[in-house]
Biotite code that builds the C-alpha atoms (Angstrom):
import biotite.structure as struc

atoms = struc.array([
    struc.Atom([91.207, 130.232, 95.434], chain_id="A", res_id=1, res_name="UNK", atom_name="CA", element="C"),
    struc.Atom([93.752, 132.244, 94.095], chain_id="A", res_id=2, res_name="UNK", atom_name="CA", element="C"),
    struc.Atom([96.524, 133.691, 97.108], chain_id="A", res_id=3, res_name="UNK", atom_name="CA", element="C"),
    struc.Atom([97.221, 137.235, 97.432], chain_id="A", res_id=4, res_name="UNK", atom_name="CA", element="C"),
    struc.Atom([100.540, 137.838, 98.623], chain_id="A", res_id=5, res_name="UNK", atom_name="CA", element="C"),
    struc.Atom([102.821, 140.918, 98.305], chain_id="A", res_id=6, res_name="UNK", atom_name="CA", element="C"),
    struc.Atom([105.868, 141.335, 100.017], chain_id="A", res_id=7, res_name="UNK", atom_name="CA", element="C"),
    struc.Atom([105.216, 144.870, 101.113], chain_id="A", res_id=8, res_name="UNK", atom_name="CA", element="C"),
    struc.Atom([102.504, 143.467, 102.584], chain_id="A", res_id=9, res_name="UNK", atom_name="CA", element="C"),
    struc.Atom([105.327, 141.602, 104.853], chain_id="A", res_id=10, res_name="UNK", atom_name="CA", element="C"),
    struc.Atom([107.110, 144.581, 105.186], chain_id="A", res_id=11, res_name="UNK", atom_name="CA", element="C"),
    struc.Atom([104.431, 146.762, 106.780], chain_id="A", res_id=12, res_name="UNK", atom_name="CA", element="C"),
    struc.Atom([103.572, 143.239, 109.076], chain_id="A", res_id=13, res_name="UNK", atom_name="CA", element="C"),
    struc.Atom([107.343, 143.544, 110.152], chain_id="A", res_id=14, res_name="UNK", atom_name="CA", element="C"),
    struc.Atom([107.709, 147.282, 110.176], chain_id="A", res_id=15, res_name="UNK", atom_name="CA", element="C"),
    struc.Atom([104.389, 147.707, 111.775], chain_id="A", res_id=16, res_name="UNK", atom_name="CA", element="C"),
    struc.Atom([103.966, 144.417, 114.265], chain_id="A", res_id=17, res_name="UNK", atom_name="CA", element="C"),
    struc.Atom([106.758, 142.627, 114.778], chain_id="A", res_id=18, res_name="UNK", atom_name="CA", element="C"),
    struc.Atom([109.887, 145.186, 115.367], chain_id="A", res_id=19, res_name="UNK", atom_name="CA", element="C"),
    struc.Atom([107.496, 147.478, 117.875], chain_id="A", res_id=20, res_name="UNK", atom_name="CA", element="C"),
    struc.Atom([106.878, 143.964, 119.422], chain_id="A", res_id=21, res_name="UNK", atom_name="CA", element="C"),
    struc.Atom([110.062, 142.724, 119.720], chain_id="A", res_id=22, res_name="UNK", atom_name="CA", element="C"),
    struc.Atom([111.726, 146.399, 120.880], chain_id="A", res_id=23, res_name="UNK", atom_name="CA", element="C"),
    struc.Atom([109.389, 146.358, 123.928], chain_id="A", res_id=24, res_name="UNK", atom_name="CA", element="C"),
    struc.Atom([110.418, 142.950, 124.922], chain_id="A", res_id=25, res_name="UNK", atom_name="CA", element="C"),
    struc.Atom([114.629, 144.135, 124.250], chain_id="A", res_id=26, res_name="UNK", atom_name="CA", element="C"),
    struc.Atom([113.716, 147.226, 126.557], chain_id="A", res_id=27, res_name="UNK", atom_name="CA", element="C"),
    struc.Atom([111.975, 145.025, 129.136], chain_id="A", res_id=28, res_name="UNK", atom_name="CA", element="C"),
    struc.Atom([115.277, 142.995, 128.925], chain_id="A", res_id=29, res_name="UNK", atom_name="CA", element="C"),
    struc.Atom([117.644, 145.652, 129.507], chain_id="A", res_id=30, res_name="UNK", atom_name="CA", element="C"),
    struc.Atom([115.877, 147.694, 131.922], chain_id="A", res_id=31, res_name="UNK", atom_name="CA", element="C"),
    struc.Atom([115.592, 144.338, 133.854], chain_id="A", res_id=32, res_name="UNK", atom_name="CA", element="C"),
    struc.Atom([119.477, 143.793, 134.013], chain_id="A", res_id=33, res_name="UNK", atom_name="CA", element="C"),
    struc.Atom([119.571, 147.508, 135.135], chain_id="A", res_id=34, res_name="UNK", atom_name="CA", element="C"),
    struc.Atom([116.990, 147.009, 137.891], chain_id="A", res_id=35, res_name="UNK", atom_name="CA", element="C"),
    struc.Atom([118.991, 143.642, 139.194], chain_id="A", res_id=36, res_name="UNK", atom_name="CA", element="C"),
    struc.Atom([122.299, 145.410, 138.716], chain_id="A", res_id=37, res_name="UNK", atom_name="CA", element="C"),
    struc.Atom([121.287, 148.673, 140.706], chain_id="A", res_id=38, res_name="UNK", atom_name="CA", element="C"),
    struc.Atom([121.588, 146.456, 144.050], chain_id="A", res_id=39, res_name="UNK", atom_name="CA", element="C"),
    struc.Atom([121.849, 143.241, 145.662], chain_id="A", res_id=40, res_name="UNK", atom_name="CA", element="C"),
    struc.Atom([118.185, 141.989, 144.063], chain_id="A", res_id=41, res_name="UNK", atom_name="CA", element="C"),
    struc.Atom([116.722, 139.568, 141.604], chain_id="A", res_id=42, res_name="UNK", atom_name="CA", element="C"),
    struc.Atom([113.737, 140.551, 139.395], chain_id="A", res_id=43, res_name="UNK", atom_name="CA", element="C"),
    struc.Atom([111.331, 138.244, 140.311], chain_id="A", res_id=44, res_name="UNK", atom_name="CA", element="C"),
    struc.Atom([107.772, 138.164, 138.729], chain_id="A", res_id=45, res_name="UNK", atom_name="CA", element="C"),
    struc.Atom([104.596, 139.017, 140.813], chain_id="A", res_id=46, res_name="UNK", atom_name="CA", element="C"),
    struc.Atom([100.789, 138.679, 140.434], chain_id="A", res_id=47, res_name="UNK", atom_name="CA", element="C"),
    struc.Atom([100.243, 140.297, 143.740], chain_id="A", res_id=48, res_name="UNK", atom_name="CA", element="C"),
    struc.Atom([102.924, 143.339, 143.063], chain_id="A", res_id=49, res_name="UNK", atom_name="CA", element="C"),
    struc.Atom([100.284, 143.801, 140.054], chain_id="A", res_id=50, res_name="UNK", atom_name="CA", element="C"),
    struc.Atom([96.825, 143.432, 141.985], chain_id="A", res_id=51, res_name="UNK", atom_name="CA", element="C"),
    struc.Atom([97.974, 145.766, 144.208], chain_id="A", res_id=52, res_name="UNK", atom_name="CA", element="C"),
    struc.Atom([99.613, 148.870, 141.820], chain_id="A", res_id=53, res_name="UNK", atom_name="CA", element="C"),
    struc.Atom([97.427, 151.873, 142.068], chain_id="A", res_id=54, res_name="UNK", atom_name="CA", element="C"),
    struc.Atom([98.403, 153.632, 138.963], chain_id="A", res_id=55, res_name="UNK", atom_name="CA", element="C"),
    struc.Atom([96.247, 153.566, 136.671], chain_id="A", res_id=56, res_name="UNK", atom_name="CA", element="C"),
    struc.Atom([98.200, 152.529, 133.029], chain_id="A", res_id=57, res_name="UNK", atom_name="CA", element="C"),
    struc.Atom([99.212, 149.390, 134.829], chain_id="A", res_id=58, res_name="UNK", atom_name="CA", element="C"),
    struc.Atom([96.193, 148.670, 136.309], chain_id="A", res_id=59, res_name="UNK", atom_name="CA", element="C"),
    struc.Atom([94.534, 149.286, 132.094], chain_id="A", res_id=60, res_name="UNK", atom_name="CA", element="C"),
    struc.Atom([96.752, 147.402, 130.752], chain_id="A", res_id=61, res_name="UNK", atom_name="CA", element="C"),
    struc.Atom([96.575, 144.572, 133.577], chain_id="A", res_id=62, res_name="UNK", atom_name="CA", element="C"),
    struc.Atom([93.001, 144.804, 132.791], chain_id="A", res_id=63, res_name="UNK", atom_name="CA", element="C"),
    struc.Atom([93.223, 144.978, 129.153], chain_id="A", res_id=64, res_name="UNK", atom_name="CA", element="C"),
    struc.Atom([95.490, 141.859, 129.053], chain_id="A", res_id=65, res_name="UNK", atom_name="CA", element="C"),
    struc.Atom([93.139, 140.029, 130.925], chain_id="A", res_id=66, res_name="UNK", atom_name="CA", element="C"),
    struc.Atom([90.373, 141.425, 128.592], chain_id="A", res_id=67, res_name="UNK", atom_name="CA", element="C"),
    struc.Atom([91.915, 140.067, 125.915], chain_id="A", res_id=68, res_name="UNK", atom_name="CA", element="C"),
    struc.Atom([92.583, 136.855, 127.300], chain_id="A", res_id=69, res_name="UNK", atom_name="CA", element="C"),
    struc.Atom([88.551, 136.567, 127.909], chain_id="A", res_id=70, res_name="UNK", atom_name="CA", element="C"),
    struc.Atom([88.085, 137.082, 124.436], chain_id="A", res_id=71, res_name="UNK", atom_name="CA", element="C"),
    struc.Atom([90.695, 134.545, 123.372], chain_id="A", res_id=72, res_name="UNK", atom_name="CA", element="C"),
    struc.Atom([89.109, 131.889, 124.749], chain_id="A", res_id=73, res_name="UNK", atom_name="CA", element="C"),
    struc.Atom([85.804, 133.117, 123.332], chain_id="A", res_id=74, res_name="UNK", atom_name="CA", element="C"),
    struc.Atom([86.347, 133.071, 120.259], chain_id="A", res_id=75, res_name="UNK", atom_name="CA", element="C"),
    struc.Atom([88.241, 130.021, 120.152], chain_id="A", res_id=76, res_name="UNK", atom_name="CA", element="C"),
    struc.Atom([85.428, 128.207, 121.419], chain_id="A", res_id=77, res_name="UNK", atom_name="CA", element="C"),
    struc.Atom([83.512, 129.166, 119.103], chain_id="A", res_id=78, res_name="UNK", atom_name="CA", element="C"),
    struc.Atom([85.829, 128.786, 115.795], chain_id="A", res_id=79, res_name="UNK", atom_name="CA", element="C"),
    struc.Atom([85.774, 132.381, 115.100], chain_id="A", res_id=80, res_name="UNK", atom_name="CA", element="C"),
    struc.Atom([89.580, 132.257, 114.373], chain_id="A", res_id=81, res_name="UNK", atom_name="CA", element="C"),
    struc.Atom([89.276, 135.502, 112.015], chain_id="A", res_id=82, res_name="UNK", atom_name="CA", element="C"),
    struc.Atom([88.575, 137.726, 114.497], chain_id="A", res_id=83, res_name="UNK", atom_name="CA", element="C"),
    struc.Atom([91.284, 137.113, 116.407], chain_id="A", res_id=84, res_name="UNK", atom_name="CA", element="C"),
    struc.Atom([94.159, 138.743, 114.839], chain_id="A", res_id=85, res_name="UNK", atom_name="CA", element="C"),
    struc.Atom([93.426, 142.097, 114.630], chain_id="A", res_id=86, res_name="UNK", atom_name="CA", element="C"),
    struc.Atom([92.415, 142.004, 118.388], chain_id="A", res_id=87, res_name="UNK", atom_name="CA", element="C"),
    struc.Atom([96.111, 140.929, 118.799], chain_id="A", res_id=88, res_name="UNK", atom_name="CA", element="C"),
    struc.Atom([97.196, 143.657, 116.570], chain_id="A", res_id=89, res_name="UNK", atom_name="CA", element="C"),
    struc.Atom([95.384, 146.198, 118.584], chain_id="A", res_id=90, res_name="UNK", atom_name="CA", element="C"),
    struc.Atom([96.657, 145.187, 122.239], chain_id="A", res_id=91, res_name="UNK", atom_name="CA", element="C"),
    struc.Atom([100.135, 145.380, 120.423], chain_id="A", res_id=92, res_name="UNK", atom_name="CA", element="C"),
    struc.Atom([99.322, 148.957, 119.981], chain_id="A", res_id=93, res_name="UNK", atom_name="CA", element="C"),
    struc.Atom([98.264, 149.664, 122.868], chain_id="A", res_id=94, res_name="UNK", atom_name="CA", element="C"),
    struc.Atom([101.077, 147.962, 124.489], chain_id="A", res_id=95, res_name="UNK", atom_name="CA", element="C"),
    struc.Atom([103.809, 149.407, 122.423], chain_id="A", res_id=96, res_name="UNK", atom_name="CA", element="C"),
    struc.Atom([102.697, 152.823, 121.559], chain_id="A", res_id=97, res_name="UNK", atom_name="CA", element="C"),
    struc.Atom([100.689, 153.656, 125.248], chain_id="A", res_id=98, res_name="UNK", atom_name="CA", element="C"),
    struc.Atom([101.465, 151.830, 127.944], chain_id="A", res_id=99, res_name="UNK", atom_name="CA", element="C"),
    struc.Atom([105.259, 151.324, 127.177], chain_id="A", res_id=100, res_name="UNK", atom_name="CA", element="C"),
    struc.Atom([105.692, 155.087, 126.176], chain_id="A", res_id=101, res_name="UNK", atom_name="CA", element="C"),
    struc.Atom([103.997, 156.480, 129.306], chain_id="A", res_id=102, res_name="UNK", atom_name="CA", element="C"),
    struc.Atom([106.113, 154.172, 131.681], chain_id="A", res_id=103, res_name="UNK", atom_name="CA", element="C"),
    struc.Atom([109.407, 154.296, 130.829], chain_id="A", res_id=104, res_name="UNK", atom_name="CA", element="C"),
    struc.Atom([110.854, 156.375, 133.046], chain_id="A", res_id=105, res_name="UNK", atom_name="CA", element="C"),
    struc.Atom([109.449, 154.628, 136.213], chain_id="A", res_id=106, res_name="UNK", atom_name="CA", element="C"),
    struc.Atom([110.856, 151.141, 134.224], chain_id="A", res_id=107, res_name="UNK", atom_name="CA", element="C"),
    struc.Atom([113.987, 153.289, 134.336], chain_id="A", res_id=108, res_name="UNK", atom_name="CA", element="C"),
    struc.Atom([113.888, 153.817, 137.978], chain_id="A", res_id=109, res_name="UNK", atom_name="CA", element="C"),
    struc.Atom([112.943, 157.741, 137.750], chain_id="A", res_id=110, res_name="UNK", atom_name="CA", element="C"),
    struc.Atom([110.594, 157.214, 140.267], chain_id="A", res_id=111, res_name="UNK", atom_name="CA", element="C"),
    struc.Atom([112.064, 154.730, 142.791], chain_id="A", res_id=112, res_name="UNK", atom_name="CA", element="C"),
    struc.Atom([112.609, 151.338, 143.049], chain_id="A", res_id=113, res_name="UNK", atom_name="CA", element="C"),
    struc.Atom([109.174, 150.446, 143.831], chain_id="A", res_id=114, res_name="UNK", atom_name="CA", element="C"),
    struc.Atom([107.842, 151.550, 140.698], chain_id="A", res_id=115, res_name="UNK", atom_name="CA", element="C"),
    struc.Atom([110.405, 150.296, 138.374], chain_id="A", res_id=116, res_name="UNK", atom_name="CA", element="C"),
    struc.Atom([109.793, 146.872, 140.315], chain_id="A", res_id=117, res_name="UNK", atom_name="CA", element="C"),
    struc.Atom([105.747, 147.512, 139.587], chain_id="A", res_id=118, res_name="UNK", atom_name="CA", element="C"),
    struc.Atom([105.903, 148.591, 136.335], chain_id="A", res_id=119, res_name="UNK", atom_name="CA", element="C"),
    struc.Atom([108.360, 145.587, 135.434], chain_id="A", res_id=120, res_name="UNK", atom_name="CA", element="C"),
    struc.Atom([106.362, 143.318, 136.664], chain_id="A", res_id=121, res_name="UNK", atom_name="CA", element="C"),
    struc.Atom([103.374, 144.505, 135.007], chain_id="A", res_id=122, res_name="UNK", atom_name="CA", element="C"),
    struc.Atom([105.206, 144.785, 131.831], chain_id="A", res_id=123, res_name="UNK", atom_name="CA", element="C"),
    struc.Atom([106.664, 140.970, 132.375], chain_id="A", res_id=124, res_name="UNK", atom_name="CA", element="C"),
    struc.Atom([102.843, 139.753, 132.885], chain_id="A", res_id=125, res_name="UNK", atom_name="CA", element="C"),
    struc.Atom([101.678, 141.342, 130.056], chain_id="A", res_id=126, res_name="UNK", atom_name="CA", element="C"),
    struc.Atom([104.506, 140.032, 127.831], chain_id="A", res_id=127, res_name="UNK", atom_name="CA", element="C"),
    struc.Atom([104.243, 136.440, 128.625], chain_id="A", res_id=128, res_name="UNK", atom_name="CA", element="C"),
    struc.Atom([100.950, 136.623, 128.151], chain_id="A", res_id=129, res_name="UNK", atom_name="CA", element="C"),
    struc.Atom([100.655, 138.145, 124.663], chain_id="A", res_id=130, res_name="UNK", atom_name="CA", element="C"),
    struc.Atom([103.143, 135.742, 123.819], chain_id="A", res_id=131, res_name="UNK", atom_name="CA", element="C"),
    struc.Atom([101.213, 132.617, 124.671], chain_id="A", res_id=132, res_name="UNK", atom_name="CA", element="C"),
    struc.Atom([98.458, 134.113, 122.978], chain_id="A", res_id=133, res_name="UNK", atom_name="CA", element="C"),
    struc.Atom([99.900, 135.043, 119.242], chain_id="A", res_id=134, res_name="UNK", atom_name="CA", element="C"),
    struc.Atom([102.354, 132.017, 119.328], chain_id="A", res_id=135, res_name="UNK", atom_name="CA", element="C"),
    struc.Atom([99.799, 129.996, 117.014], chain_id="A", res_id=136, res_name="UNK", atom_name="CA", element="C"),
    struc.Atom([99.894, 132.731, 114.818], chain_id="A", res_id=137, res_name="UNK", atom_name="CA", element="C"),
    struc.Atom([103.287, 133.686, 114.737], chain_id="A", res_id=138, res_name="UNK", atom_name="CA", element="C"),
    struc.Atom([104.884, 130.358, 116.011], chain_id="A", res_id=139, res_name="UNK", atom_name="CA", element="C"),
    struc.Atom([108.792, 131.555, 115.626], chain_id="A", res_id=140, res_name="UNK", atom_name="CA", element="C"),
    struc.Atom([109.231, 135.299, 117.230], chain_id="A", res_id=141, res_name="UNK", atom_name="CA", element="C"),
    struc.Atom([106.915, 133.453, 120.100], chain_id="A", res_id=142, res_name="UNK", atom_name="CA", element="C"),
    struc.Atom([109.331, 130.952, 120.730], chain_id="A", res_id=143, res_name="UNK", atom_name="CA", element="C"),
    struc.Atom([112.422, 133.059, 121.028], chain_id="A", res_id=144, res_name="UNK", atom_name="CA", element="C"),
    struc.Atom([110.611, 135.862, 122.922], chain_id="A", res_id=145, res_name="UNK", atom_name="CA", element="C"),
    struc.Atom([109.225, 132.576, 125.321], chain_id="A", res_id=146, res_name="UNK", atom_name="CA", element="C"),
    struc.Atom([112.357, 130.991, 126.114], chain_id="A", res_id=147, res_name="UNK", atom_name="CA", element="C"),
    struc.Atom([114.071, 133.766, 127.311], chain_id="A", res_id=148, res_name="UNK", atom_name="CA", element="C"),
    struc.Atom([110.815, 135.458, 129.289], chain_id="A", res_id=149, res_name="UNK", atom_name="CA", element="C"),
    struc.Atom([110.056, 131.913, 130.762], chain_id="A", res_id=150, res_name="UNK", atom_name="CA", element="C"),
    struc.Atom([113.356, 131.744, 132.747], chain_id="A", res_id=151, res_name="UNK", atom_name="CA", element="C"),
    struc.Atom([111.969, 134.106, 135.927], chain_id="A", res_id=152, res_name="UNK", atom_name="CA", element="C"),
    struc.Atom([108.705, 131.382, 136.276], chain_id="A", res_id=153, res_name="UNK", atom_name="CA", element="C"),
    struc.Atom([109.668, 128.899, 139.163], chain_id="A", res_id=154, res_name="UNK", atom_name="CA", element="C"),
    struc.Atom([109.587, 125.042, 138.909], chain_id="A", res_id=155, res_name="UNK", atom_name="CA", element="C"),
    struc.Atom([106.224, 123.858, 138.247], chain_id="A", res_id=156, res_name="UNK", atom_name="CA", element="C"),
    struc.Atom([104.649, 127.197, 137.036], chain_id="A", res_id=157, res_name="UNK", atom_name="CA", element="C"),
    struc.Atom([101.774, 126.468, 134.991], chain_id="A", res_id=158, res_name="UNK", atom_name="CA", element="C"),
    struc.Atom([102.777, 128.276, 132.383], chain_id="A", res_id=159, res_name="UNK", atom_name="CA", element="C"),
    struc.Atom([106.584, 126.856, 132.244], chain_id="A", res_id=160, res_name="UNK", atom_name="CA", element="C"),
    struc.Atom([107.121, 124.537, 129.788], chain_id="A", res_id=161, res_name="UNK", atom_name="CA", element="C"),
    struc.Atom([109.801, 123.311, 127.133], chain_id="A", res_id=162, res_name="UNK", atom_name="CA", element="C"),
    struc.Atom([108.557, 125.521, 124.135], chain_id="A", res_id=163, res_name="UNK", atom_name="CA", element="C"),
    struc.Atom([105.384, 127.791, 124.068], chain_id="A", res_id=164, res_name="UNK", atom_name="CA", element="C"),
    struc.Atom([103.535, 125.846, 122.063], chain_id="A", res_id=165, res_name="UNK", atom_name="CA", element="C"),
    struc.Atom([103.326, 123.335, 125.113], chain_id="A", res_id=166, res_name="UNK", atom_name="CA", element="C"),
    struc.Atom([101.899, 125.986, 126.912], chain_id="A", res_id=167, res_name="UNK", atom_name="CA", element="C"),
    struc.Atom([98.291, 126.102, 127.582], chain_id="A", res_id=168, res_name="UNK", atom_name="CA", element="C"),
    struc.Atom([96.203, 129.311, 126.870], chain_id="A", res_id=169, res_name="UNK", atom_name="CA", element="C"),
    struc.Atom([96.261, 131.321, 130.591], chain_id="A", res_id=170, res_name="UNK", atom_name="CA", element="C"),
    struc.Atom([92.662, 132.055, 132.096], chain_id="A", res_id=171, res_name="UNK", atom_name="CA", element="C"),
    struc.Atom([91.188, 135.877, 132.792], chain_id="A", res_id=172, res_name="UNK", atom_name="CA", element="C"),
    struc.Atom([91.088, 136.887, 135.980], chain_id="A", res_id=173, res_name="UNK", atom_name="CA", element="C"),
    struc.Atom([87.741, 138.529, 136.344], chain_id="A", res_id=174, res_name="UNK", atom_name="CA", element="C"),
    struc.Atom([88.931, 140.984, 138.662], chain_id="A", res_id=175, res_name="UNK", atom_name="CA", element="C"),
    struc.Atom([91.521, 142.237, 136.765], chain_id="A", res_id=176, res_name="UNK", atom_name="CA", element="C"),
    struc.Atom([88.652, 143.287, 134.259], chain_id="A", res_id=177, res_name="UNK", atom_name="CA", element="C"),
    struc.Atom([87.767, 147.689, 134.902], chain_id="A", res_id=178, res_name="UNK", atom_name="CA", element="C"),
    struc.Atom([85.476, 148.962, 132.175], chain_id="A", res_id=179, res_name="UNK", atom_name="CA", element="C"),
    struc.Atom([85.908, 152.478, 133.964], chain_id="A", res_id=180, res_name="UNK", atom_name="CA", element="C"),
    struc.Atom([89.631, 152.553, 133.675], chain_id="A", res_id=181, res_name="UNK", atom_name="CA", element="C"),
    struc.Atom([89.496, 151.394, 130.422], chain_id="A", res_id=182, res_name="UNK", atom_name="CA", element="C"),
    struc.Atom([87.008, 153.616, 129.442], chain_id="A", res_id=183, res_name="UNK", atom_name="CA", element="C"),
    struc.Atom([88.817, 156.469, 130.870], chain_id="A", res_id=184, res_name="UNK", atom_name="CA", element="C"),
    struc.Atom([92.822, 155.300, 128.958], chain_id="A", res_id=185, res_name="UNK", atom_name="CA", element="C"),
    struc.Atom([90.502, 154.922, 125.636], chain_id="A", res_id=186, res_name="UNK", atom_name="CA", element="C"),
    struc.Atom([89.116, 158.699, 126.309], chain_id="A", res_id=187, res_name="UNK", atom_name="CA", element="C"),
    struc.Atom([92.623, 160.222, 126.841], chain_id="A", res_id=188, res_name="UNK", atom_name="CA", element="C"),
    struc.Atom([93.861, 158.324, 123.775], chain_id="A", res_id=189, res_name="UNK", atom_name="CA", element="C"),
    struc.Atom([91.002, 159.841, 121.373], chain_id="A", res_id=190, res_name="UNK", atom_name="CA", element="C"),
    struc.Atom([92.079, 163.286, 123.007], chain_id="A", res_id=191, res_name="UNK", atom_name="CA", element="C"),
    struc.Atom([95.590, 162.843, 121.972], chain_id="A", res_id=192, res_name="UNK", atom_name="CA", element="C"),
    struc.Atom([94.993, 161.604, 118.164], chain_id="A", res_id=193, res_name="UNK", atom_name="CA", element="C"),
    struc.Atom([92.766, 164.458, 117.887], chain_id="A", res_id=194, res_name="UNK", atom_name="CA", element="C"),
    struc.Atom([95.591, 166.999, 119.263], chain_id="A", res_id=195, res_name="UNK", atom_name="CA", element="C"),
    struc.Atom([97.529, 164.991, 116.529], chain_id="A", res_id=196, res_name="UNK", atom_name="CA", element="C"),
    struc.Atom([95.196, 165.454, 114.020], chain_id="A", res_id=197, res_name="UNK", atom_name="CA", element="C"),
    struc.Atom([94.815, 169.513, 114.348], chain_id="A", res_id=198, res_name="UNK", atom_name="CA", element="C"),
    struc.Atom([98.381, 169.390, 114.126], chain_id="A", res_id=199, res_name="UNK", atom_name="CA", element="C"),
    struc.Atom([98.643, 167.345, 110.723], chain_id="A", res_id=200, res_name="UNK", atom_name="CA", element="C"),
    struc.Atom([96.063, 169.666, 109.672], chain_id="A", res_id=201, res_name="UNK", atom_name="CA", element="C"),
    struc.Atom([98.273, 173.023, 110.578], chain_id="A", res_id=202, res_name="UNK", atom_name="CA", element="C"),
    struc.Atom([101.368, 171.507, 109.573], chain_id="A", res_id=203, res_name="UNK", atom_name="CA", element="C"),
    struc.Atom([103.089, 171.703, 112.906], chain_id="A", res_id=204, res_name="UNK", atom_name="CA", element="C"),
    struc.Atom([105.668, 169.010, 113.897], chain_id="A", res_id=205, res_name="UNK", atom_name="CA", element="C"),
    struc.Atom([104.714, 166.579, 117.156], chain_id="A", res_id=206, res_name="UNK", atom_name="CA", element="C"),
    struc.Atom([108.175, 168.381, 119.065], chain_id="A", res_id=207, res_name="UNK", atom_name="CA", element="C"),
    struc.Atom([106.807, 171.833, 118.517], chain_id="A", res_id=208, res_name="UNK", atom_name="CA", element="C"),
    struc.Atom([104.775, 173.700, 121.297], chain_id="A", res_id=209, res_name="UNK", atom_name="CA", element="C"),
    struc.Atom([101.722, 175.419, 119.932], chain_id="A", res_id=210, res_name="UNK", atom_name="CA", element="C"),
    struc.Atom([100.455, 178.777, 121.318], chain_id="A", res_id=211, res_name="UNK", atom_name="CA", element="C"),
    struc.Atom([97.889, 178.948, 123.962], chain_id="A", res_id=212, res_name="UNK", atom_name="CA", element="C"),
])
């Protein structure tokens, strides 16, 4: 069969994917050195720090990660390898463009150290595992994003390893899983691109306040 390739196409798969992707993981980065140089602490990664948050983006995209993870496997086991990459696309999204957006200043410590400590860890969790799950589709960016994340895990970690690709796909934690939250994040997200919309519509720029 004949391939259809254009490099725009790459572009917009850069543009679109990758750089969004691989700014989230620099912030993470940075805002980790500025947690650890704020005081006498180490960032250290935690499940339990997660399980326990009781804000509700973290606790969305916990459950959302874990979703995802679900339907992974899923559709692995079944050979249904074409669905799986715009499901990746779409967590990137939501990952990127929501969750990262609407946390930043509590990753920036603008609401204590407990939250930046929740929120990083929550961010960390969700990282590693996005990046287990799209490295065999983007083996490279994976790698270099992995050996850097993978340096917090402890000795023996089951998902420490030499190079992702040794790493075996992470299981769902069915508890992690809230249709209501997610059902409530999706629900604030179709208010907001229909705000967006009006606005395209009327010509008025995202930074401008509109009259009551």
């Amino acid at each position: 069969e004949p391939l259809r390739f254009k490099e725009e196409g790459v572009r917009d798969v850069v543009k679109d994917v990758f750089l969004p992707w691989y700014n989230v993981y620099r912030f993470f980065v940075q805002e980790t050195f500025r947690f650890e140089g704020s005081g006498d602490k180490r960032f250290t990664p935690s499940p339990d720090c997660i399980k326990a948050s009781s804000n509700v983006m973290d606790r969305w995209i916990n459950a959302e990660s874990h979703g995802l993870i679900k339907f992974v496997r899923e559709e692995l086991e079944a050979y249904r390898l074409y669905t799986l990459v715009p499901r990746l696309v779409a967590f990137l999204e939501d990952l990127t463009n929501w969750y990262v957006r609407l946390n930043r200043d509590r990753m920036r410590g603008g609401y204590g150290e407990v939250e930046a400590s929740t929120s990083l860890c929550t961010l960390y969790d969700v990282l590693l595992n996005i990046t287990v799950l799209m490295a065999p589709v983007t083996p490279f960016i994976t790698e270099l994003i992995y050996q850097n994340l993978a340096q917090a895990l402890p000795d023996g970690h089951p998902m420490k390893a030499d190079s992702v690709h040794f790493v075996m796909l992470p299981d769902f934690d069915a508890r992690a899983l809230d249709a209501d939250v997610a059902r409530a994040v999706r629900r604030a997200q179709s208010v907001v691109e229909l705000g967006r919309t009006c606005r395209d519509r009327r010509k008025i720029g995202l930074k401008t306040p509109v009259s009551r």
